[in-house]
Jmol script that loads the backbone (N, CA, C; Angstrom):
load data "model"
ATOM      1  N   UNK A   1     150.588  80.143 119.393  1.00  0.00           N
ATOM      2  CA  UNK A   1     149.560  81.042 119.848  1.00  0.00           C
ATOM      3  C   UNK A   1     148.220  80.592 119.269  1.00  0.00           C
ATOM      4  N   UNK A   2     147.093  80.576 120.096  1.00  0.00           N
ATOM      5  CA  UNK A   2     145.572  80.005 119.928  1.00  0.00           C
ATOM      6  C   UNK A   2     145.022  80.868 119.377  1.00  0.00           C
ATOM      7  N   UNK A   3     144.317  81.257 118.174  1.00  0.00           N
ATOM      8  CA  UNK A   3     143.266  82.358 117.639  1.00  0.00           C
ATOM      9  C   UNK A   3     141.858  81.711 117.920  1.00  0.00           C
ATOM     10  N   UNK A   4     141.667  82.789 118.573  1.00  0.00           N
ATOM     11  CA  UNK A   4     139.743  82.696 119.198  1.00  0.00           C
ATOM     12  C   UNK A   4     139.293  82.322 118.063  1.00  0.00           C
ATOM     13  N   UNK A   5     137.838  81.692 117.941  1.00  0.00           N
ATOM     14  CA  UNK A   5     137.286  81.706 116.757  1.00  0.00           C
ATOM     15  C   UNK A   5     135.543  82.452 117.760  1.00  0.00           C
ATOM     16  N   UNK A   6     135.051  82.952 116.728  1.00  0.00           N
ATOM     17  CA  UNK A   6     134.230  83.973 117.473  1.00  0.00           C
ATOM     18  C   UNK A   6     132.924  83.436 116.599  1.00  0.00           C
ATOM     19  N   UNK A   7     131.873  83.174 117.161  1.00  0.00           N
ATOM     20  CA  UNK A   7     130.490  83.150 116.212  1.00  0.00           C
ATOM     21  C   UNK A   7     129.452  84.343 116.215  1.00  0.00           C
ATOM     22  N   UNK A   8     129.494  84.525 114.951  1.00  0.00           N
ATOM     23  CA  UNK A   8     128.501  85.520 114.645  1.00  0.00           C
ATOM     24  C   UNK A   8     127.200  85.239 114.152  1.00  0.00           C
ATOM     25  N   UNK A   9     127.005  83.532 114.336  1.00  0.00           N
ATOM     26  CA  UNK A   9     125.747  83.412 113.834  1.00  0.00           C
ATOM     27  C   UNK A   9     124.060  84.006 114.368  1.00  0.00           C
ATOM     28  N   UNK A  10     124.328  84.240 115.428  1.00  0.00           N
ATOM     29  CA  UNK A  10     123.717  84.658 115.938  1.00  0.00           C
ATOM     30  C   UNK A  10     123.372  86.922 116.245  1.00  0.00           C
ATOM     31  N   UNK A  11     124.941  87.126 115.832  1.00  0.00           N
ATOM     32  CA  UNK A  11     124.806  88.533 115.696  1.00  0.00           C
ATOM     33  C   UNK A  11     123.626  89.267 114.898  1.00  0.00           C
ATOM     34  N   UNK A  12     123.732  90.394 115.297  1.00  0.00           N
ATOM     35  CA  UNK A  12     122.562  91.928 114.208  1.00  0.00           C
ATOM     36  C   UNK A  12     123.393  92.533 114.399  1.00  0.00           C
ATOM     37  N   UNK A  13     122.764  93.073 112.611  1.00  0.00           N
ATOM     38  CA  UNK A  13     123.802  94.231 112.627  1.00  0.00           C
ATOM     39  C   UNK A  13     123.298  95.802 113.111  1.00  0.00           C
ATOM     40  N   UNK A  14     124.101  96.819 113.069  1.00  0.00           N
ATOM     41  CA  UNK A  14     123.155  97.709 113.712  1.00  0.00           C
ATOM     42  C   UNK A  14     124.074  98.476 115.044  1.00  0.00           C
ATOM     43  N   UNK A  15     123.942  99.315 115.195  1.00  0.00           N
ATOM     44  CA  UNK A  15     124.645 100.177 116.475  1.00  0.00           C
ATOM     45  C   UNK A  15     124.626  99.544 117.896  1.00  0.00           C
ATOM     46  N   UNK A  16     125.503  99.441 118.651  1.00  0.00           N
ATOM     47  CA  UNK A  16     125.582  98.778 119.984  1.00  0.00           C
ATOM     48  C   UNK A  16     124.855  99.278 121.149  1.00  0.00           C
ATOM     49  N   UNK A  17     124.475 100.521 121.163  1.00  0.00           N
ATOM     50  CA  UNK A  17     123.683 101.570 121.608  1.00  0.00           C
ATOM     51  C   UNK A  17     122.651 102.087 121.075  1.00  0.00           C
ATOM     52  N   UNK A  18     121.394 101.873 121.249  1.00  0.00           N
ATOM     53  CA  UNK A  18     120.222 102.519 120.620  1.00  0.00           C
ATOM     54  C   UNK A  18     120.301 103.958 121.002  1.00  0.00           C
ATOM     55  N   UNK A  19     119.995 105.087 119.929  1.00  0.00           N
ATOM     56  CA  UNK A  19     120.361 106.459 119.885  1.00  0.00           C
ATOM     57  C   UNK A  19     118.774 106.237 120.945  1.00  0.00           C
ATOM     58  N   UNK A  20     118.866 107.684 121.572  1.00  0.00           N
ATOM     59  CA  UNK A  20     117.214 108.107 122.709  1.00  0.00           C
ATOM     60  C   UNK A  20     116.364 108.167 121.679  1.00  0.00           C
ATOM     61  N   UNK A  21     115.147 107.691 122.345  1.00  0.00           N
ATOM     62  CA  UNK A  21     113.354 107.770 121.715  1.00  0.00           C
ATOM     63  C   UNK A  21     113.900 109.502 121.724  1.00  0.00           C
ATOM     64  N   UNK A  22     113.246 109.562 120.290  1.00  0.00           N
ATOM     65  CA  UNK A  22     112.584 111.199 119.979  1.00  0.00           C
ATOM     66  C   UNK A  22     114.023 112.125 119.126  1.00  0.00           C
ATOM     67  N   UNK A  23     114.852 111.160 118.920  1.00  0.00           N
ATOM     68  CA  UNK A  23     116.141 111.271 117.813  1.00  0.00           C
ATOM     69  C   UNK A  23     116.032 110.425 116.917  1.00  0.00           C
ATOM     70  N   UNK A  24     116.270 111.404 115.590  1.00  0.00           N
ATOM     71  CA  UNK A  24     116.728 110.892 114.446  1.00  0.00           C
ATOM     72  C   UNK A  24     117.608 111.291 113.795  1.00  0.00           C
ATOM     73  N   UNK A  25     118.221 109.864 113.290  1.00  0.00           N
ATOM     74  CA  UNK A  25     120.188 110.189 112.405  1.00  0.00           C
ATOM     75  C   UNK A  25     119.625 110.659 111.182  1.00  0.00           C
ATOM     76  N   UNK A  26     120.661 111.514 110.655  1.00  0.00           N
ATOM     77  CA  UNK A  26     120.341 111.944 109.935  1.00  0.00           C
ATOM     78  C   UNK A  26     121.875 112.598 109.056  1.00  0.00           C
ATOM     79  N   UNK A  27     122.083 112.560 107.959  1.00  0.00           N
ATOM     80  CA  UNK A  27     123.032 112.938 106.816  1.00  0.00           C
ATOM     81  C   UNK A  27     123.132 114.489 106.669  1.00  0.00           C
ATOM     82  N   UNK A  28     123.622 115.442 106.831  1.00  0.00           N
ATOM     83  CA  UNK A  28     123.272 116.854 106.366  1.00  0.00           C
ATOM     84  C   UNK A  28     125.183 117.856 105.974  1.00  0.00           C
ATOM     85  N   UNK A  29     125.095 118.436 105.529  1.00  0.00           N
ATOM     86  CA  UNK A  29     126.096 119.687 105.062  1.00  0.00           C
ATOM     87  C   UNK A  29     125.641 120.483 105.890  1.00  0.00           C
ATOM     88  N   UNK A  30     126.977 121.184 106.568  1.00  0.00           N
ATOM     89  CA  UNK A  30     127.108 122.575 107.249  1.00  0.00           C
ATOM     90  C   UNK A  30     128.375 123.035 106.828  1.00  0.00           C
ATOM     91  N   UNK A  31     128.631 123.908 107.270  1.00  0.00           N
ATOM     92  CA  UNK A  31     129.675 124.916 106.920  1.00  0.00           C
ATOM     93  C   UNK A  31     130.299 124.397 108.161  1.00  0.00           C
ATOM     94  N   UNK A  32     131.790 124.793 107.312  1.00  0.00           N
ATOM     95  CA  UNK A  32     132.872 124.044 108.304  1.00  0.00           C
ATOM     96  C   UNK A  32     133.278 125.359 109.677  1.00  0.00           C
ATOM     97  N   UNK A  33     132.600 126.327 109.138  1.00  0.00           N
ATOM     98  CA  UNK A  33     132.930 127.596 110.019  1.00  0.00           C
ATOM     99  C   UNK A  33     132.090 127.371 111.480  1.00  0.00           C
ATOM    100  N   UNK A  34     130.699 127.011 110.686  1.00  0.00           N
ATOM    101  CA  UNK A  34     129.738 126.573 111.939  1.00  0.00           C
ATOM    102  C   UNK A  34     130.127 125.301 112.728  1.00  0.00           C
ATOM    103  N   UNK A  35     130.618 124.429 112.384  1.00  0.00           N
ATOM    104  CA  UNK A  35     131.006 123.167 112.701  1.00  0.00           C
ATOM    105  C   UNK A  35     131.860 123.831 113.906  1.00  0.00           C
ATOM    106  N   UNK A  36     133.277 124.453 113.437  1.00  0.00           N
ATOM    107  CA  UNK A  36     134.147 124.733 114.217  1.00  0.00           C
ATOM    108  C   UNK A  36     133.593 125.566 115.551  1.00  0.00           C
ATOM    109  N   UNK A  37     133.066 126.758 115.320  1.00  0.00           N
ATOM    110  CA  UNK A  37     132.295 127.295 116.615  1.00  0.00           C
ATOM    111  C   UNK A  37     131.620 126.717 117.244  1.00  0.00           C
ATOM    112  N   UNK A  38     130.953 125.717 117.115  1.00  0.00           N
ATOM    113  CA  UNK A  38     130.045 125.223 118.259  1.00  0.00           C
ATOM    114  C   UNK A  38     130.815 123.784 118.446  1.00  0.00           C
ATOM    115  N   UNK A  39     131.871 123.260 117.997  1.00  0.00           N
ATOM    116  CA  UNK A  39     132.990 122.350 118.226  1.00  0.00           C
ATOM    117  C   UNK A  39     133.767 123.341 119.636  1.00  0.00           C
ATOM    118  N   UNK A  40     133.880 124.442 119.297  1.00  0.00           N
ATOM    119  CA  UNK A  40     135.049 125.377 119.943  1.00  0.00           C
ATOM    120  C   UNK A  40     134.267 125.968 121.622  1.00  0.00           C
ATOM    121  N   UNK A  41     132.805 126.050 121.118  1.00  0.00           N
ATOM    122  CA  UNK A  41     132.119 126.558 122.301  1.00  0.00           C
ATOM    123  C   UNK A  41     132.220 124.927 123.044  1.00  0.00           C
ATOM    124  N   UNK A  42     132.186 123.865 122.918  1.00  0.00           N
ATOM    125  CA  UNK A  42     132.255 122.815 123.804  1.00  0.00           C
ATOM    126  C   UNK A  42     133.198 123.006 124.281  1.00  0.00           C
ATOM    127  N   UNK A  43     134.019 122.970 123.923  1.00  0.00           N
ATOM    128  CA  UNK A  43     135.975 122.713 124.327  1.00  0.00           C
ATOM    129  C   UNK A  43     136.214 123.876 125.134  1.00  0.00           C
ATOM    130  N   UNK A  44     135.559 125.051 125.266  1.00  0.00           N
ATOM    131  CA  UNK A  44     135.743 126.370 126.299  1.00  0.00           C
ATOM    132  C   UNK A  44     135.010 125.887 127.469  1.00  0.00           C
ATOM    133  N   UNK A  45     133.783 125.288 127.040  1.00  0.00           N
ATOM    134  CA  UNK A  45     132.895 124.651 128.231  1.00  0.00           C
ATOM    135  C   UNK A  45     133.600 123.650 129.127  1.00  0.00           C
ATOM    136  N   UNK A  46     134.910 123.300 128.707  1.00  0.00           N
ATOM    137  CA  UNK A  46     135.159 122.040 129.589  1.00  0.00           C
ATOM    138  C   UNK A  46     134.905 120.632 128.549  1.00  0.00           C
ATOM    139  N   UNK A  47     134.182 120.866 127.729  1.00  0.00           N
ATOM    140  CA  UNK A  47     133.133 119.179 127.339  1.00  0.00           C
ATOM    141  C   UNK A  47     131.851 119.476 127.160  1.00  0.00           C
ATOM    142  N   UNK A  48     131.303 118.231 126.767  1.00  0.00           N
ATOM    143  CA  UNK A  48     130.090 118.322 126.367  1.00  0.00           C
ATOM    144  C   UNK A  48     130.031 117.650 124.751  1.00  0.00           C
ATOM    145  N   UNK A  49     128.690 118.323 124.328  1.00  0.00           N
ATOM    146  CA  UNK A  49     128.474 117.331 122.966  1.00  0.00           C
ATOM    147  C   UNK A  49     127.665 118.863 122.308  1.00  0.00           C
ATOM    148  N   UNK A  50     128.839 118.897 120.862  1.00  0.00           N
ATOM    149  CA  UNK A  50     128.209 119.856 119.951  1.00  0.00           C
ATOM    150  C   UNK A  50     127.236 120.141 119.664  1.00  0.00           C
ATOM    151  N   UNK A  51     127.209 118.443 119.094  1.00  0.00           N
ATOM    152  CA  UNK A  51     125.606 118.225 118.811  1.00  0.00           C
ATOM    153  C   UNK A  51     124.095 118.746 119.619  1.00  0.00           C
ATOM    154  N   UNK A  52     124.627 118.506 120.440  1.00  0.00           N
ATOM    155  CA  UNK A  52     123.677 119.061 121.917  1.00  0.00           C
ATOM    156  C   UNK A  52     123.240 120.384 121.784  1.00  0.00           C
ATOM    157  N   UNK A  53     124.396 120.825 121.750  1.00  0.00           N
ATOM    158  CA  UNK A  53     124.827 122.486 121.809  1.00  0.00           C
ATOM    159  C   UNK A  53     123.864 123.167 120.531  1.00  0.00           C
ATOM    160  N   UNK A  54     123.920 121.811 119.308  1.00  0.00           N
ATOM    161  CA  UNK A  54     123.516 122.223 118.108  1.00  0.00           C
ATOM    162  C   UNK A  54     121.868 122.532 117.969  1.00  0.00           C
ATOM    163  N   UNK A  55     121.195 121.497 118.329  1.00  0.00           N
ATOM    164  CA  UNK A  55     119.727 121.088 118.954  1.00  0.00           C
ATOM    165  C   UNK A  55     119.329 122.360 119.953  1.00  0.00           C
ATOM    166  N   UNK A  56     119.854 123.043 120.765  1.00  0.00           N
ATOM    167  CA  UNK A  56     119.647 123.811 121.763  1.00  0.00           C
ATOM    168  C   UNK A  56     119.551 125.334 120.800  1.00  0.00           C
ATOM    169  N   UNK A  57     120.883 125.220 120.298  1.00  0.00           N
ATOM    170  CA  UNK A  57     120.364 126.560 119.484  1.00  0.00           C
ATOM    171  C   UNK A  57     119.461 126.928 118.350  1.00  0.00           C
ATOM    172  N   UNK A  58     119.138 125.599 117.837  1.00  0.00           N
ATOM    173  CA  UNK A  58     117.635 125.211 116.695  1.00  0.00           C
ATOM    174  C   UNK A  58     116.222 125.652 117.698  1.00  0.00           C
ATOM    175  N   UNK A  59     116.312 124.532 118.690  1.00  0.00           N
ATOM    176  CA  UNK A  59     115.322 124.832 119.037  1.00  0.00           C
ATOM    177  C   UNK A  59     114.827 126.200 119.822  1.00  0.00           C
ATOM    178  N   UNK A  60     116.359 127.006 120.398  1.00  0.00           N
ATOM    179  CA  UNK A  60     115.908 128.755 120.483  1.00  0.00           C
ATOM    180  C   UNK A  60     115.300 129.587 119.667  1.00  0.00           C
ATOM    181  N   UNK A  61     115.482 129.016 118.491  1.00  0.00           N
ATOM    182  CA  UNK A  61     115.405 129.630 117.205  1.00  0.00           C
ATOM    183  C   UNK A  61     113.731 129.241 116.919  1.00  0.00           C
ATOM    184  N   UNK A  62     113.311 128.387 116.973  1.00  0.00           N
ATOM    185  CA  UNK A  62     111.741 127.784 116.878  1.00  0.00           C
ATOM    186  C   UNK A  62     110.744 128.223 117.964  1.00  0.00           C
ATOM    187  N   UNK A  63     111.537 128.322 118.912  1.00  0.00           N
ATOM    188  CA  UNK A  63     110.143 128.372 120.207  1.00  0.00           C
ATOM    189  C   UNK A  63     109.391 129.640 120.125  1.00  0.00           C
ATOM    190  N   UNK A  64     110.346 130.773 119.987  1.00  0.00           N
ATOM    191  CA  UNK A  64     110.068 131.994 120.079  1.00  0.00           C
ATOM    192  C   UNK A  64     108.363 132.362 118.397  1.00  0.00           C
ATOM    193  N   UNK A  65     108.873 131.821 117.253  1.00  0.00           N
ATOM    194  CA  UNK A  65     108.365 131.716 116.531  1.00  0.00           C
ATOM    195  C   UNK A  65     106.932 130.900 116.338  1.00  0.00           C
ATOM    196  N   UNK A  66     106.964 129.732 116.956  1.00  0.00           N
ATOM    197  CA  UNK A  66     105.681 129.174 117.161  1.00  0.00           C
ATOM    198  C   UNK A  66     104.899 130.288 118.044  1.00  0.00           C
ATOM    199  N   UNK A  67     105.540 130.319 119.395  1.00  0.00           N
ATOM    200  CA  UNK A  67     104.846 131.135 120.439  1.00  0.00           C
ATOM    201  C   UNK A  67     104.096 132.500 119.584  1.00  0.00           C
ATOM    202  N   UNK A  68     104.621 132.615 118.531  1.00  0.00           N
ATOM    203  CA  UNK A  68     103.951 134.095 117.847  1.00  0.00           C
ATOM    204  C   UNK A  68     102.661 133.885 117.421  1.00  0.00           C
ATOM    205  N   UNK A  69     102.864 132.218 116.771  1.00  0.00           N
ATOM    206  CA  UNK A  69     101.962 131.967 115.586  1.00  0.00           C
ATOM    207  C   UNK A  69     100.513 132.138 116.787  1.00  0.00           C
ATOM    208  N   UNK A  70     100.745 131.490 117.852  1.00  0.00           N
ATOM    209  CA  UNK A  70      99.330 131.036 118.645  1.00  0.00           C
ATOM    210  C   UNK A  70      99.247 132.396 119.258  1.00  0.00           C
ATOM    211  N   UNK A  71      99.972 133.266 119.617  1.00  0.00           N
ATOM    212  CA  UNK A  71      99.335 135.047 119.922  1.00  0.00           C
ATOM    213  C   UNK A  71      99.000 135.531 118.434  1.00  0.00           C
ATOM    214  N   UNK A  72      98.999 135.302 117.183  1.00  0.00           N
ATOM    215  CA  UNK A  72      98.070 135.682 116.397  1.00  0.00           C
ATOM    216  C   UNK A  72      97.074 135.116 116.029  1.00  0.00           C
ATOM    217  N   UNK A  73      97.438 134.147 116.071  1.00  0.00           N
ATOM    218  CA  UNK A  73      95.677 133.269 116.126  1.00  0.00           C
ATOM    219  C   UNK A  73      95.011 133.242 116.800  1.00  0.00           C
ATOM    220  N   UNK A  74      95.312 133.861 118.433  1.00  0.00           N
ATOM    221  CA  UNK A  74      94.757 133.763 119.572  1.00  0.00           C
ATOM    222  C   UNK A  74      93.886 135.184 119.298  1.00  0.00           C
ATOM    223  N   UNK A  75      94.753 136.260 118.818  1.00  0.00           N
ATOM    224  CA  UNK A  75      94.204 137.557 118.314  1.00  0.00           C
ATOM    225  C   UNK A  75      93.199 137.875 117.275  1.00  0.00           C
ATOM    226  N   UNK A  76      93.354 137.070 116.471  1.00  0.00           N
ATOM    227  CA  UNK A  76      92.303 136.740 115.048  1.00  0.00           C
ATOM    228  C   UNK A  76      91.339 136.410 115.655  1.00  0.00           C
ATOM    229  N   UNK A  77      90.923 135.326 116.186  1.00  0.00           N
ATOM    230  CA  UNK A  77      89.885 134.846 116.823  1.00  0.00           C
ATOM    231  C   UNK A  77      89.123 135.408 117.424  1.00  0.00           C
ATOM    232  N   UNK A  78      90.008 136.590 118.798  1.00  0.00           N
ATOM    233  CA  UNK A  78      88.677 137.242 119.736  1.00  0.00           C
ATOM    234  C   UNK A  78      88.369 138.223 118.855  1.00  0.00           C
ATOM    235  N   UNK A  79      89.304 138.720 117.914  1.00  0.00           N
ATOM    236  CA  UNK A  79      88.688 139.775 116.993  1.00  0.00           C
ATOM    237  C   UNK A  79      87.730 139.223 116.514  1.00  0.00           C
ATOM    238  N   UNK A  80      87.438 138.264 115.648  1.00  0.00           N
ATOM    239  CA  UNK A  80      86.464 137.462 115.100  1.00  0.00           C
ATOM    240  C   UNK A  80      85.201 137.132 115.989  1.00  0.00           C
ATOM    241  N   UNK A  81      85.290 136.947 116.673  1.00  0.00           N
ATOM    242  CA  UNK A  81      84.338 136.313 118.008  1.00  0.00           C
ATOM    243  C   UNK A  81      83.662 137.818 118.603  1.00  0.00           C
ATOM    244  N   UNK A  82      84.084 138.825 118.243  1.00  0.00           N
ATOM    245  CA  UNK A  82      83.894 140.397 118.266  1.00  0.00           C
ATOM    246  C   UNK A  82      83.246 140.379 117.677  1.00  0.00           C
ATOM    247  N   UNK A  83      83.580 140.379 116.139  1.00  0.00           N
ATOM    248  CA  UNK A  83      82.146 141.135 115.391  1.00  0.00           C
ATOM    249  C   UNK A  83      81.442 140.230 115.378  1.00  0.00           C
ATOM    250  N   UNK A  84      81.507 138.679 115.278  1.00  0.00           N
ATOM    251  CA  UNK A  84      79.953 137.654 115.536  1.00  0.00           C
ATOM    252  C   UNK A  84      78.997 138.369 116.764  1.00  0.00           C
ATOM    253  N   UNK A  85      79.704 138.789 117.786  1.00  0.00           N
ATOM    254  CA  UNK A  85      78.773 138.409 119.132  1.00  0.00           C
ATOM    255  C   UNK A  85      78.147 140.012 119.108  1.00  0.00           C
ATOM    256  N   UNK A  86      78.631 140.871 118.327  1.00  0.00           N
ATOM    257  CA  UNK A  86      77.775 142.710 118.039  1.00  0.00           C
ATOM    258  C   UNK A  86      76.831 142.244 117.195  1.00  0.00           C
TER     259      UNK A  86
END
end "model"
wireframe off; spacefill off
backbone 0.3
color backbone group
């Protein structure tokens, strides 16, 4: 039997798939409870990617909160722009 001989001189190292522009890997601890539920909400879905699932419910969690910050600053301001212009 013939064993290939394979050259790697030319290889990089590095993932075979570049992750999408506007992701970053990243190392973190969660609770294995959370892990499992949004592991468990895929697998009811049919499929899909936790991770996905994970990102979606972060960013529910953010939008609502920014959106506040700019209706109070939006509010500060004409108040402000009030007593300048009396």
């Amino acid at each position: 039997m013939k064993v290939k001989e394979y050259d790697f001189s030319n290889a990089k190292r590095g993932a075979v798939v570049n992750p999408p522009l506007g992701t970053t890997l990243i190392n973190f601890r969660i609770d294995d409870e959370i892990l499992d539920w949004f592991q468990a909400q895929v697998n009811q879905a049919g499929g899909g990617n936790y991770q996905t699932l994970m990102n979606n419910a972060l960013r529910e969690y953010i939008e609502p909160r920014e959106n506040a910050l700019e209706g109070t600053l939006r509010r500060v301001i004409r108040e402000e722009l009030q007593t300048v212009t009396r």
